[in-house]
C-alpha positions in Angstrom: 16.3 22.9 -6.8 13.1 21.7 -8.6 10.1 22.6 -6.6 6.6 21.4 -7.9 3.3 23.3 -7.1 -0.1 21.9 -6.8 -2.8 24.3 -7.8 -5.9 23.6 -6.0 -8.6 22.7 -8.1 -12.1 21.2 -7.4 -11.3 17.9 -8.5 -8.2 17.7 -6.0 -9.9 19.6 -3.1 -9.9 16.8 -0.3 -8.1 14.2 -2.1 -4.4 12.8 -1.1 -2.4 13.7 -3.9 -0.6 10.2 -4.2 -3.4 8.1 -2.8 -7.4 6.9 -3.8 -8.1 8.1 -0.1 -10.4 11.0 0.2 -9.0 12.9 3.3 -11.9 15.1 4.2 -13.0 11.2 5.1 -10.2 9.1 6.4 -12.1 8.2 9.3 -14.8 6.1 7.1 -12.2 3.9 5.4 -12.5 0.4 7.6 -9.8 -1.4 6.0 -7.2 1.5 6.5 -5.5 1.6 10.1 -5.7 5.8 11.3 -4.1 5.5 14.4 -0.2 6.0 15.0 0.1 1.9 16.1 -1.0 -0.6 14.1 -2.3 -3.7 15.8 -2.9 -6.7 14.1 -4.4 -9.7 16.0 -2.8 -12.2 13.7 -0.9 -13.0 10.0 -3.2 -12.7 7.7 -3.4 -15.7 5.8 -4.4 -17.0 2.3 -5.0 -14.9 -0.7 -1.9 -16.1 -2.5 1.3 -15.5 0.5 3.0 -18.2 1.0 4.1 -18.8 4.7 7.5 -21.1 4.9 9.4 -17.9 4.0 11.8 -17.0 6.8 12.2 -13.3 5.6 8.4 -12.5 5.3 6.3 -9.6 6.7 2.7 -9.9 7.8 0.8 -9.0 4.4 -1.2 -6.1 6.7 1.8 -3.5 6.9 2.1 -4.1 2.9 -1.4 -3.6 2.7 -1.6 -0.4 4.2 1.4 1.4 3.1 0.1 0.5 -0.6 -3.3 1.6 0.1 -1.7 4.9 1.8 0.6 6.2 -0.7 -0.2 4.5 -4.4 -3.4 4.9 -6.8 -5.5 2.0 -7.9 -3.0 1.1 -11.6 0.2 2.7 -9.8 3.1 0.2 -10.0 4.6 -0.4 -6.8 8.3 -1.5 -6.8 10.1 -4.1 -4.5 13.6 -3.6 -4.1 13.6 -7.0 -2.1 10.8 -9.6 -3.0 11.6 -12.4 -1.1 8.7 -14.3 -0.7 6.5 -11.8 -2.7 4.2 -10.0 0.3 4.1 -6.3 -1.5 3.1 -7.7 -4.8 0.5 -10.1 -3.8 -0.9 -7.1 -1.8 -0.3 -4.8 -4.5 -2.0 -7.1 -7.1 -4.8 -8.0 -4.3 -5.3 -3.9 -4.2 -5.5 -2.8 -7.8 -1.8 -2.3 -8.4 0.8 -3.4 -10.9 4.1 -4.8 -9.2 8.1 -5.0 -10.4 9.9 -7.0 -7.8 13.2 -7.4 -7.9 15.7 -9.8 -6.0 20.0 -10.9 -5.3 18.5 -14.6 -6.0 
């Protein structure tokens, strides 16, 4: 079994390990949702998502799972791109994107 060991360091202290977010403030971040039910009044639209595909997401959950768990420059893989929500959002947040697809 591998196990990996963070040494706490000043330059880490408050920071998420696999994230830009600063969690000694995660309460001052407006465009991340903090609560345990995310509510979205509607689609978001625009900002390169096309909407006539049947499979697709609202862009919002993308959004949020990137900004959660990925580093502005991290690539962020699609196992299942469809219509391409996770890598406009990943592009439209700073990240690189490999999407892949059966089509």
């Amino acid at each position: 079994m591998l196990k990996t060991r963070i040494r706490a360091s000043s330059s880490y202290k408050g920071m998420h390990v696999c994230s830009d977010i600063d969690l000694s403030r995660w309460r001052d971040y407006d465009e991340i949702e903090t609560g345990t039910l995310w509510l979205f009044e509607s689609r978001e639209r625009g900002n390169g998502h096309q909407l006539d595909y049947h499979g697709g997401f609202i862009p919002q959950v993308a959004k949020q799972l990137i900004l959660r768990y990925t580093k502005s420059g991290d690539v962020v893989l699609d196992m299942f791109i469809g219509s391409g929500t996770t890598a406009v959002e990943a592009i439209n947040t700073g990240r690189r994107c490999v999407g892949i697809d059966i089509k």
